[in-house]
C-alpha positions in Angstrom: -126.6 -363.9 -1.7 -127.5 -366.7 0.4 -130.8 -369.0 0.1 -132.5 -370.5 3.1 -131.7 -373.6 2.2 -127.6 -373.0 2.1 -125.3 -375.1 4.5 -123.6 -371.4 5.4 -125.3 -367.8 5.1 -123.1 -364.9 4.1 -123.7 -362.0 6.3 -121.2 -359.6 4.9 -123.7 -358.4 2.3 -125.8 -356.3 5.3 -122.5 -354.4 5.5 -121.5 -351.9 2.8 -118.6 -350.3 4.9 -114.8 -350.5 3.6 -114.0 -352.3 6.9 -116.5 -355.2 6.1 -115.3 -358.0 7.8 -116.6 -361.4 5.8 -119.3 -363.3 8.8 -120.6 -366.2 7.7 -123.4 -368.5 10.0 -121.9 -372.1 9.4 -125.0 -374.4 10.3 -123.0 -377.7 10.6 -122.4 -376.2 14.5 -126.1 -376.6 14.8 -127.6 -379.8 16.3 -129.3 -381.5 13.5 -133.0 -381.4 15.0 -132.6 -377.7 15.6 -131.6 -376.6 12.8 -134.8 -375.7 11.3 -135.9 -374.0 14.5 -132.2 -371.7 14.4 -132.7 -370.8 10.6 -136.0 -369.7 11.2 -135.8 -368.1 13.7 -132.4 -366.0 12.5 -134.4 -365.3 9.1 -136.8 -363.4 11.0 -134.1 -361.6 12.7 -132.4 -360.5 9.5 -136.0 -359.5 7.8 -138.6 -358.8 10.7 -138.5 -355.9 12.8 -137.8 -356.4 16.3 -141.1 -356.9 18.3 -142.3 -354.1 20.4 -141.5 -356.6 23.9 -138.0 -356.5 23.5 -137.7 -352.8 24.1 -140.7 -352.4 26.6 -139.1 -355.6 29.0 -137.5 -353.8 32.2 -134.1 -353.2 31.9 -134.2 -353.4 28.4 -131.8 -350.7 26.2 -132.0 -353.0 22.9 -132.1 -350.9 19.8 -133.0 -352.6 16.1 -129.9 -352.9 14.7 -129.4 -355.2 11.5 -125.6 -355.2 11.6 -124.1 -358.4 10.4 -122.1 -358.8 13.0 -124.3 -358.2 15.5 -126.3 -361.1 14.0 -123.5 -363.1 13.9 -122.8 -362.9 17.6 -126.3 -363.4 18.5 -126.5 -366.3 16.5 -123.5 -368.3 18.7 -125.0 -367.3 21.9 -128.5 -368.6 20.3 -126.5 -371.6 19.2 -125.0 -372.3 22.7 -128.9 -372.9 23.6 -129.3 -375.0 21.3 -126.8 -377.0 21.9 -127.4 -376.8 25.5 -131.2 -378.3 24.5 -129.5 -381.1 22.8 -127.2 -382.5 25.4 -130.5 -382.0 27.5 -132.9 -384.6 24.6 -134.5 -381.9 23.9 -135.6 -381.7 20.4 -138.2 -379.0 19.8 -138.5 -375.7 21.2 -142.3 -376.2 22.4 -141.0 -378.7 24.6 -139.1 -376.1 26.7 -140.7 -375.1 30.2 -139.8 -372.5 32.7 -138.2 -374.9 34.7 -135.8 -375.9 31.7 -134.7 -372.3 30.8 -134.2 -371.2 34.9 -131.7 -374.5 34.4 -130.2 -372.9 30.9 -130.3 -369.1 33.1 -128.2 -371.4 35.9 -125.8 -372.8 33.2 -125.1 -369.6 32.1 -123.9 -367.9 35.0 -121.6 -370.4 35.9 -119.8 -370.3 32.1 -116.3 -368.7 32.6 -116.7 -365.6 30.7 -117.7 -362.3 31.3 -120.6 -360.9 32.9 -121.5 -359.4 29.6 -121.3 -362.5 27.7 -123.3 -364.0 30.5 -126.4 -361.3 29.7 -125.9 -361.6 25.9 -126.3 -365.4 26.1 -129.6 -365.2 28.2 -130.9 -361.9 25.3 -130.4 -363.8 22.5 -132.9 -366.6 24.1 -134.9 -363.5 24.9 -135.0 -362.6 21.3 -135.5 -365.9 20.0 -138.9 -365.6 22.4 -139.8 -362.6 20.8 -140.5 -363.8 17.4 -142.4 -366.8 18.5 -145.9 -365.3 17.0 -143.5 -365.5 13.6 -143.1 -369.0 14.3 -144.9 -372.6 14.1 -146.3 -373.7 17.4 -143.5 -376.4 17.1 -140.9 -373.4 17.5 -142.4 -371.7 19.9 -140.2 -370.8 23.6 -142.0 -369.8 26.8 -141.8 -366.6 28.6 -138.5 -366.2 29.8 -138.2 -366.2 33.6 -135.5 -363.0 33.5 -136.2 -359.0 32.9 -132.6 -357.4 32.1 -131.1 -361.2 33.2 -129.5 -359.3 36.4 -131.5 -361.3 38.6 -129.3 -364.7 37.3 -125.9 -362.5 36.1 -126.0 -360.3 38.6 -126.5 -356.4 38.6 -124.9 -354.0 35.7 -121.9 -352.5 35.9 -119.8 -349.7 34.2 -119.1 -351.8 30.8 -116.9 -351.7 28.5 -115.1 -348.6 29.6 -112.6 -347.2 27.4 -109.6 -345.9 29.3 -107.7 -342.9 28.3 -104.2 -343.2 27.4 -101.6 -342.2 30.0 -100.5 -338.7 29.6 -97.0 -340.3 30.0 -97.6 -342.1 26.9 -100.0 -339.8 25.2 -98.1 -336.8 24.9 -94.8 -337.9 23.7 -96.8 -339.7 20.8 -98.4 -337.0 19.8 -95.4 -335.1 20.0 -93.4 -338.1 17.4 -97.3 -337.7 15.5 -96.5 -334.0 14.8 -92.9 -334.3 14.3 -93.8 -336.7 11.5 -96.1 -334.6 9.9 -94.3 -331.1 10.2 -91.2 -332.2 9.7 -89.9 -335.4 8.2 -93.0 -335.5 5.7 -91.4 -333.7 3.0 -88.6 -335.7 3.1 -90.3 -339.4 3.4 -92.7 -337.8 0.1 -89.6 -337.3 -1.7 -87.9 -340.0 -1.2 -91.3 -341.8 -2.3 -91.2 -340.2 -5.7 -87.3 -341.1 -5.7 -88.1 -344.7 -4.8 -91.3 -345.0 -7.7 -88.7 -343.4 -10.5 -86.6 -346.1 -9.7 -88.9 -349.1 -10.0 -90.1 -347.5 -13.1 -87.2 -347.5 -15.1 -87.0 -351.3 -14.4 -86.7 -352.9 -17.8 -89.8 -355.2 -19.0 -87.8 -357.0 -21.7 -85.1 -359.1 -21.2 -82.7 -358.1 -24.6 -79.5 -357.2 -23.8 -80.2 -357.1 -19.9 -78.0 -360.1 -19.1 -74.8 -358.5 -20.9 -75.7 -355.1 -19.5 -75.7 -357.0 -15.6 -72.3 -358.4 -16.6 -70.8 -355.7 -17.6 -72.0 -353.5 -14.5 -70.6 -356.6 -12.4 -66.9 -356.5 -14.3 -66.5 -352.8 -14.3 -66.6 -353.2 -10.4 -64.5 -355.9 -9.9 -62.1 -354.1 -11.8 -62.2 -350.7 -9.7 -62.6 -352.5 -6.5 -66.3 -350.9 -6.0 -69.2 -352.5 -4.3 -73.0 -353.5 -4.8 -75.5 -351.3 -3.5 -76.7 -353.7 -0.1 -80.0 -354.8 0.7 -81.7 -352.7 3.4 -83.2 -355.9 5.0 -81.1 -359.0 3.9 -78.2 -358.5 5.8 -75.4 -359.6 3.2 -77.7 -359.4 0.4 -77.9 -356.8 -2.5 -80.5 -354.3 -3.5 -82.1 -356.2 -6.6 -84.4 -353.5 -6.9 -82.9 -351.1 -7.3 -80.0 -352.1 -9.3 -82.5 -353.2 -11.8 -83.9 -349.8 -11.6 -80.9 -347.5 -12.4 -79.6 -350.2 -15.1 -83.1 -350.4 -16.9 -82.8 -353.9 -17.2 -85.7 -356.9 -15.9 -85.2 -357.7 -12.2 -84.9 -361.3 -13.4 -81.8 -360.8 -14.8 -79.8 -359.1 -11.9 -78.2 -362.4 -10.6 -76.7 -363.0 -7.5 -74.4 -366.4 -9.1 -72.9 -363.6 -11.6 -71.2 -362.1 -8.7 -71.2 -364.0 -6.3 -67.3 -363.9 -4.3 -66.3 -361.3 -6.9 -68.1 -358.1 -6.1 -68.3 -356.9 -2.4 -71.7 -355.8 -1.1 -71.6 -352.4 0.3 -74.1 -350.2 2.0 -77.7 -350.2 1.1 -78.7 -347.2 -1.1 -80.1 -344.0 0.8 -81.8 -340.9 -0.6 -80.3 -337.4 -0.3 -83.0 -334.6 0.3 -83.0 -331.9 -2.3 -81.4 -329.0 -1.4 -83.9 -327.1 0.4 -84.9 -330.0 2.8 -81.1 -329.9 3.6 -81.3 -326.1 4.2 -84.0 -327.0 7.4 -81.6 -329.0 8.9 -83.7 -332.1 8.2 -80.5 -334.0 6.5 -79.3 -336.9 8.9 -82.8 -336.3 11.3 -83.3 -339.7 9.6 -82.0 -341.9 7.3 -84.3 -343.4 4.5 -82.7 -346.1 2.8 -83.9 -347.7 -0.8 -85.5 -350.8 0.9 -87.1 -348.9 4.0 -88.8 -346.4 2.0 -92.3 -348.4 2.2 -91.8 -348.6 5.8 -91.1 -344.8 6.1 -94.2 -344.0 4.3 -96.3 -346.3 6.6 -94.8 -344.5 9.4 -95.9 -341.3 7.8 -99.6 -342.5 6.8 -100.0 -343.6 10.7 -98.7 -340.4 12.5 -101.9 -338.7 10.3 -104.2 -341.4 11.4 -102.8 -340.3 15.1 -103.3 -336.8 14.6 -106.6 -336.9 12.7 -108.1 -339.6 15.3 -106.9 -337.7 18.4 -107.6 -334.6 17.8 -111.1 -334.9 15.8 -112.3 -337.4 18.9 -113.8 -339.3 15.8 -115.0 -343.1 16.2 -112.5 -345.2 14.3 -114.8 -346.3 11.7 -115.4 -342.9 10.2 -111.9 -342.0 10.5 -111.0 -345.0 9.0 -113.7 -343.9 6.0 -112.0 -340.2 4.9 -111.7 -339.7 1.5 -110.0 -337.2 -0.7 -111.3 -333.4 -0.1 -112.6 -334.4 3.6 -110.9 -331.8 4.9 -111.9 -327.8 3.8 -110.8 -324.7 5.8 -114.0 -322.3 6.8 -114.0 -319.2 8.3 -117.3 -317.7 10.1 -115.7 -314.4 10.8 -113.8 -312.6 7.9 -111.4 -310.9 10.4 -111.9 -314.0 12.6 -109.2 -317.3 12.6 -109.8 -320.2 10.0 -111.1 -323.5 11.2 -111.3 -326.7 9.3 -114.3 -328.9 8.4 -113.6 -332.5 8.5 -116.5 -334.5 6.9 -116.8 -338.5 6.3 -119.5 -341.4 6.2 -120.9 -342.2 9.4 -122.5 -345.9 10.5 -123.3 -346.2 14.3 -127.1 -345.2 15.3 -127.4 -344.4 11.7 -131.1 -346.4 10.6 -133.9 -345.9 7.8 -137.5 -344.8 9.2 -138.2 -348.3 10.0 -135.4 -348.5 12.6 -133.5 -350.4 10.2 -129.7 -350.1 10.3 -129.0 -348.3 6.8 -125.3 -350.8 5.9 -124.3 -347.8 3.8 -124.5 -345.6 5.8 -124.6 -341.5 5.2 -122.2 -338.7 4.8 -122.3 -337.2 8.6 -124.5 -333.7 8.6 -122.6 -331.7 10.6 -118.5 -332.0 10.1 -115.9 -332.1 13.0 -114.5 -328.7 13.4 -110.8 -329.2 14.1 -107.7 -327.0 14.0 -104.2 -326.6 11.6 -102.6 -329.7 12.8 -105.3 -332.0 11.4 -105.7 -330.6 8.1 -102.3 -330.8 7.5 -102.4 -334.6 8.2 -104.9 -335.0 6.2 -103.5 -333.7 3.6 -100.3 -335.2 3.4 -101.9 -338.7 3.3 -104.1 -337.6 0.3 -100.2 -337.3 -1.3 -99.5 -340.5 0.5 -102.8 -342.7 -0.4 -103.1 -343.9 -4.0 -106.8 -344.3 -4.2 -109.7 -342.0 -3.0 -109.6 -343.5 0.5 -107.1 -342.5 3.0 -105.8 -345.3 4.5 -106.4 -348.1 1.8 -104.9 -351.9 2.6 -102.2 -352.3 -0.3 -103.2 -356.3 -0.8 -106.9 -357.5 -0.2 -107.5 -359.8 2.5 -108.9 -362.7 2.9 -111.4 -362.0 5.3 -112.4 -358.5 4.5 -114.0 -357.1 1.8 -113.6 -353.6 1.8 -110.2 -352.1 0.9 -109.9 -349.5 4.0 -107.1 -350.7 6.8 -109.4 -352.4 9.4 -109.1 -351.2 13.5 -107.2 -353.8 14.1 -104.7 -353.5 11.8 -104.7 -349.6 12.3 -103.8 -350.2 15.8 -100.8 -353.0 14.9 -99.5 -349.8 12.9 -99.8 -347.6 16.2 -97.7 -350.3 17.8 -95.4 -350.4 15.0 -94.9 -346.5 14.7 -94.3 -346.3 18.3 -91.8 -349.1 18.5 -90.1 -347.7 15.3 -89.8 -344.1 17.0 -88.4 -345.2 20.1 -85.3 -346.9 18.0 -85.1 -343.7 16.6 -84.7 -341.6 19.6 -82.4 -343.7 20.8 -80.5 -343.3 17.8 -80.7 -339.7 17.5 -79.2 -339.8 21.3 -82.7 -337.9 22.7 -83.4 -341.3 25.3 -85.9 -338.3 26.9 -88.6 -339.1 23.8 -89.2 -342.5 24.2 -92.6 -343.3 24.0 -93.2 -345.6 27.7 -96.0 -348.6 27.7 -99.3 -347.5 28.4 -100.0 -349.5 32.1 -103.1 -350.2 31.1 -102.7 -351.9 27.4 -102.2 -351.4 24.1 -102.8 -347.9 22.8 -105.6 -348.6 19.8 -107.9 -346.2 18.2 -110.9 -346.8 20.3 -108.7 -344.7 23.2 -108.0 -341.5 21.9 -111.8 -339.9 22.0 -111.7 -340.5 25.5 -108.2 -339.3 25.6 -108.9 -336.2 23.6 -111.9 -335.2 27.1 -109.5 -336.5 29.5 -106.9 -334.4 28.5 -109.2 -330.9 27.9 -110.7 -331.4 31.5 -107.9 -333.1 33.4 -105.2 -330.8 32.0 -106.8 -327.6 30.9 -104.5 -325.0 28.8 -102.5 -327.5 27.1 -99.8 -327.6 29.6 -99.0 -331.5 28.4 -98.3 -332.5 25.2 -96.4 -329.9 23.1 -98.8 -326.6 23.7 -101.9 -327.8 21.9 -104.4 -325.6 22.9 -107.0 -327.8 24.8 -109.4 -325.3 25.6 -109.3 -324.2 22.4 -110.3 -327.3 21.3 -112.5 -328.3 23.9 -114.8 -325.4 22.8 -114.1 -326.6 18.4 -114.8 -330.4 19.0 -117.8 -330.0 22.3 -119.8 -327.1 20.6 -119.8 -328.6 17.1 -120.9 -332.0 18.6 -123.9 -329.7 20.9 -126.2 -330.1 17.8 -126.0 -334.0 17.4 -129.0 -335.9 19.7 -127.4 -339.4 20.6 -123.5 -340.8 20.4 -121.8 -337.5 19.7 -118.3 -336.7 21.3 -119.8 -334.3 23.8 -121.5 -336.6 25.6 -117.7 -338.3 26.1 -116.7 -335.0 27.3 -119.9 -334.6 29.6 -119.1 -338.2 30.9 -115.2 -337.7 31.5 -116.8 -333.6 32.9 -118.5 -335.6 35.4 -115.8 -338.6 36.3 -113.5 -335.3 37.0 -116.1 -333.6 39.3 -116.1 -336.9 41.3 -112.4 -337.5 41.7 -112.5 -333.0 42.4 -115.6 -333.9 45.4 -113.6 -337.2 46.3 -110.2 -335.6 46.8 -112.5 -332.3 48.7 -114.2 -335.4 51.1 -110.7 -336.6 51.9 -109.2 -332.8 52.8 -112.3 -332.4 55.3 -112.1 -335.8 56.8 -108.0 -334.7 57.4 -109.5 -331.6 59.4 -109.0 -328.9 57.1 -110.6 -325.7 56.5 -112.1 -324.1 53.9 -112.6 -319.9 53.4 -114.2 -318.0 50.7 -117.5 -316.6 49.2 -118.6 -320.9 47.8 -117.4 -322.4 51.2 -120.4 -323.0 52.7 -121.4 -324.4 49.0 -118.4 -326.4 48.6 -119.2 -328.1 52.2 -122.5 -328.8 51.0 -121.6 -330.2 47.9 -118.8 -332.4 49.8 -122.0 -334.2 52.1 -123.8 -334.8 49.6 -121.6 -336.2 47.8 -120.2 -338.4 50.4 -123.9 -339.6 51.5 -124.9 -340.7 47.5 -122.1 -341.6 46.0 -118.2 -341.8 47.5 -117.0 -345.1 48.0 -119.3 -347.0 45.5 -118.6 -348.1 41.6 -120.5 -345.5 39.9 -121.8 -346.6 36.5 -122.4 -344.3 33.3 -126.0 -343.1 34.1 -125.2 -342.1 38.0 -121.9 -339.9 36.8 -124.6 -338.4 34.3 -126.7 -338.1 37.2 -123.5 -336.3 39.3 -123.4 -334.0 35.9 -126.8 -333.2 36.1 -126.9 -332.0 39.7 -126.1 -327.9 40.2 -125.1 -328.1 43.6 -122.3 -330.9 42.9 -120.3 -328.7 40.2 -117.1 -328.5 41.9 -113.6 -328.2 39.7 -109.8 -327.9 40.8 -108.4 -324.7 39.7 -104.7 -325.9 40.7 -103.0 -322.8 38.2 -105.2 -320.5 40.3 -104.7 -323.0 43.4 -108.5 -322.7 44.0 -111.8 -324.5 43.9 -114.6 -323.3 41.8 -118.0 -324.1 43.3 -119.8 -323.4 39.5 -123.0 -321.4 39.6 -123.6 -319.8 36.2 -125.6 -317.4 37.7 -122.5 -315.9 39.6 -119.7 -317.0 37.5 -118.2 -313.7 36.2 -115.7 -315.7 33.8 -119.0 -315.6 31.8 -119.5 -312.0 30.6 -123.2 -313.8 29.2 -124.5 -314.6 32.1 -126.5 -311.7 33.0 -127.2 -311.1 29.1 -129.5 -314.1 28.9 -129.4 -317.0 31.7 -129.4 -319.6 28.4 -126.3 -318.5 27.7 -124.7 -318.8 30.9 -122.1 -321.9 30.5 -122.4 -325.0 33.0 -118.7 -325.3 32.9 -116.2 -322.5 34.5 -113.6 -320.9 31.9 -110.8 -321.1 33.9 -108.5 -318.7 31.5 -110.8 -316.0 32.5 -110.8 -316.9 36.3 -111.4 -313.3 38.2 -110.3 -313.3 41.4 -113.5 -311.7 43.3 -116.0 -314.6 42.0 -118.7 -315.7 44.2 -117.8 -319.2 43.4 -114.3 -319.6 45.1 -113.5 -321.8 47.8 -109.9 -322.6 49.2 -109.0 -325.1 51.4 -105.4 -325.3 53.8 -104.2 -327.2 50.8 -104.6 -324.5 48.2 -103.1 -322.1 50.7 -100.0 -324.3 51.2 -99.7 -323.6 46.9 -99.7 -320.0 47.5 -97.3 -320.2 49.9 -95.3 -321.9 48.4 -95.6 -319.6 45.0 -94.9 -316.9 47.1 -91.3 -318.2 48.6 -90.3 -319.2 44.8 -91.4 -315.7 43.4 -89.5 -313.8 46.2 -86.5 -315.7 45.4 -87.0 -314.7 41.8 -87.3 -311.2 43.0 -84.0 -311.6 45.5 -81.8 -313.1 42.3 -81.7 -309.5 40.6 -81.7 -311.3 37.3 -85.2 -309.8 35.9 -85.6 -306.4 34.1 -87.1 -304.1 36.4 -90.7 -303.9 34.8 -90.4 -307.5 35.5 -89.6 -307.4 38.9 -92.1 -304.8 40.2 -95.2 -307.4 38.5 -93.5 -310.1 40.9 -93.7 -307.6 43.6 -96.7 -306.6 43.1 -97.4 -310.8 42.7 -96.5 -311.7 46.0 -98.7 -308.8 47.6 -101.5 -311.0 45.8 -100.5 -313.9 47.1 -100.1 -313.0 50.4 -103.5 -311.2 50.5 -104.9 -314.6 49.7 -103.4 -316.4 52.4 -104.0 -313.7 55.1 -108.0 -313.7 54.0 -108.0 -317.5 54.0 -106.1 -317.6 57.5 -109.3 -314.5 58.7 -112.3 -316.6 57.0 -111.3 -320.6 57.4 -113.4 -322.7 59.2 
């Protein structure tokens, strides 16, 4: 633990997570007559609650967090003050005026960083201001002249948004993800338990290990064989393993013994038992004796895929599973089994004081998650030898926990997909590559908002290898309905709403084009498409206004395209709902479009759905004209394309 009086403090002690990064305040960056004034004033930040002000200044959506690194960053914009004050002569804080911090306020928004930076540099002075009562009069700032700091930043924007990952790169990762886990598991375990066998016949004493070498090395010679090769030194032998199946010490298998009289040959590669060989999983892959640890890294980070992506958790907790996370439940007796995915949770997670608690707590309620991720989970328990999941092999320098951090997690992702992509190239399948994502890296932090992208953009599962998105849209957004602040569903409500604007957008754009609209929710739909177009097309919307969008009943508009319809959502009139004349509080603010009935209030079609159903209509009555379906078959297309062309006449009757 640090003293005041230390040259560096140690923040990693507020932190108690496995991902602890070590954060250290190094007070030789300070200038020398502010130093007092900095330590001070940060001492009171790490053991004084944050004043009542802070929160109650306009603008304001500060929260009392102790986090280390949170400190830590405030402290270097703090510091850039400071050092600001020094280039200026200034060497006390009393001596600062309003004129001197508009001047800091006008520094600021000239520095070349981002606009957030810009507004944490200006808090942290706000902060500082704050505790002045806590202070000596000689320490002591004046009123800042900003609120939010919009007024010298400019005005907030939507920040820090996480994009989803492109369905072109999404889906055929979770595809290699689930190939990994279903299939080549069993074979990269066993070749793990091969490889370990190996290393532990190595000998630990050195008698008789030299002659045995020789020996080995003259009997080859003498039939012409070759030395097992190294899977990585190109010309090089496996030293590893031929210590391993001679029980001798690695230390004396010796390259000078052989060297120009023994070829090297191929590296060693594990053969699958029997059964494996049964499935047709022999020569899916080749595992050689060197690549093994890289096969079971590949392994350990198609779970982490799955169990991220389709849990929607936040990387930390993910990051934190342990043995026995995962346990299947089952409500109904004659209903389907879920899973229960439980693990240590740190964001919003404080002590009745508002404190951040740096332990954090076992999450109340668990994920609720299908088949897919309990089998991950459960083949990196086999795969992890501690009781976390995804342990760091060698401690690092600069973190003290022994959990993989994010970043390296997401050089793994980058790994694994580079690694599969040589693969399908090999196995001749060039249609499995995994492309670049066009917007970045794909890292942990992107697959919640992937996971709500995906179940509203893409209803059904139609991407990505039949997972049942609606299925889990209802598992992960009703078990997160309980949780009050930062749970998944209100990502799902957020990416609910940016798909109702690009739905109203796209609607504004097939009016302005002239085209009509028919059906029950027409007049609704036109409605919905002014006011939109009056509040909110054309402008950057930020977090809080799609909320806003979300919140409004008149503006629920979603794109059926399988039904090639547009569902105006009243919950009073939906009749996918067989609850909404039950109770109205169970009536469902969101349409279930895999119970979509035909005669709803709610439907509106424009020319452009129409041109769909005309168009489904010529395909199915060339299905019909091939004479290729069963008869049964044939007389539901027939009876399809009466349907379908009922639609189109009673849109061509009602449009306007």
């Amino acid at each position: 633990m640090s003293t005041f009086a230390d040259p560096a403090w140690d923040l990693t002690p507020l932190d108690h997570s496995e991902v602890a990064r070590t954060v250290r305040i190094h007070w030789r960056n300070w200038p020398d007559q502010l130093t007092e004034a900095g330590k001070l004033v940060i001492w009171h930040w790490l053991n004084t609650p944050t004043p009542a002000q802070v929160f109650e200044r306009p603008g304001s959506t500060a929260r009392d967090k102790k986090a280390g690194t949170t400190i830590y960053a405030r402290q270097l914009a703090l510091a850039r003050f400071f050092r600001w004050l020094d280039e200026q002569h200034v060497d006390r804080l009393a001596d600062v005026d309003e004129d001197l911090l508009r001047a800091y306020a006008a520094f600021v928004s000239n520095l070349p960083i981002a606009r957030d930076g810009r507004r944490d540099a200006l808090y942290a002075v706000t902060l500082a201001w704050a505790y002045s009562p806590h202070l000596p009069p000689e320490h002591r700032l004046p009123t800042p002249p900003w609120d939010s700091g919009e007024d010298f930043v400019g005005e907030a924007q939507s920040h820090g948004e996480v994009h989803p990952i492109h369905p072109a790169t999404m889906s055929p990762l979770l595809h290699w993800s689930l190939r990994f886990v279903d299939d080549y598991s069993e074979e990269i375990l066993e070749a793990i338990r091969w490889r370990n066998s190996i290393i532990a016949n190595i000998g630990s004493t050195s008698t008789g290990g030299a002659k045995i070498w020789a020996d080995y090395c003259n009997a080859l010679a003498e039939s012409g064989g070759s030395l097992p090769g190294s899977g990585r030194r190109p010309g090089g032998m496996s030293s590893l393993y031929l210590a391993g199946i001679l029980g001798i010490p690695l230390n004396d298998v010796r390259a000078r013994v052989v060297r120009g009289t023994v070829a090297i040959g191929d590296p060693p590669t594990f053969s699958p038992s029997a059964p494996l060989a049964d499935h047709g999983l022999r020569g899916a892959i080749t595992i050689t004796f060197d690549e093994v640890g890289e096969w079971s890294a590949r392994l350990a980070t198609a779970c982490l895929i799955v169990t991220t992506y389709l849990t929607g958790m936040r990387p930390r907790e993910v990051l934190h599973l342990r043995r026995g996370a995962c346990r299947p439940t089952q409500v109904d007796p004659n209903g389907p089994i879920r899973y229960e995915v439980r693990s240590t949770h740190y964001k919003t997670v404080v002590d009745e004081l508002g404190n951040g608690i740096p332990d954090g707590e076992l999450r109340g309620d668990p994920w609720i998650t299908i088949a897919p991720v309990a089998r991950a989970i459960a083949i990196a328990e086999k795969l992890s030898p501690s009781e976390l999941l995804w342990t760091r092999m060698i401690p690092g320098k600069h973190h003290r926990g022994s959990v993989i951090q994010p970043q390296t997690a997401n050089k793994r992702i980058s790994d694994f997909i580079a690694a599969v992509n040589t693969l399908a190239e090999q196995q001749g399948t060039p249609h499995e590559l995994i492309p670049d994502d066009p917007l970045g890296a794909v890292v942990l932090r992107r697959f919640r908002r992937t996971l709500a992208w995906f179940i509203y953009r893409l209803p059904g599962g139609r991407a990505a290898l039949g997972i049942q998105y609606g299925h889990l849209r209802s598992l992960t957004s009703h078990g997160y309905a309980t949780r009050s602040r930062d749970g998944l569903h209100l990502i799902m409500a957020l990416e609910e709403a940016r798909t109702i604007a690009d739905n109203l957008s796209a609607g504004a754009e097939q009016i302005r084009q002239g085209q009509a609209v028919s059906g029950p929710a027409a007049g609704r739909f036109r409605q919905a498409i002014t006011e939109f177009s009056e509040r909110y097309e054309g402008r950057t919307m930020s977090d809080r206004q799609y909320r806003a969008l979300l919140t409004n009943p008149g503006l629920r508009i979603y794109d059926h395209a399988d039904a090639a319809l547009i569902c105006v959502h009243d919950a009073a009139l939906a009749r996918c709902n067989p609850n909404r004349a039950v109770s109205p509080a169970d009536a469902e603010t969101t349409p279930y479009f895999d119970r979509c009935v035909g005669n709803c209030a709610n439907i509106a079609r424009t020319d452009s759905n129409i041109v769909t159903v005309k168009e489904r209509i010529a395909q199915t009555e060339a299905d019909i004209a091939s004479g290729l379906n069963p008869r049964p078959i044939e007389l539901r297309l027939i009876q399809r394309v009466a349907n379908l062309r009922g639609i189109a006449q009673q849109h061509e009757r009602d449009r306007r």
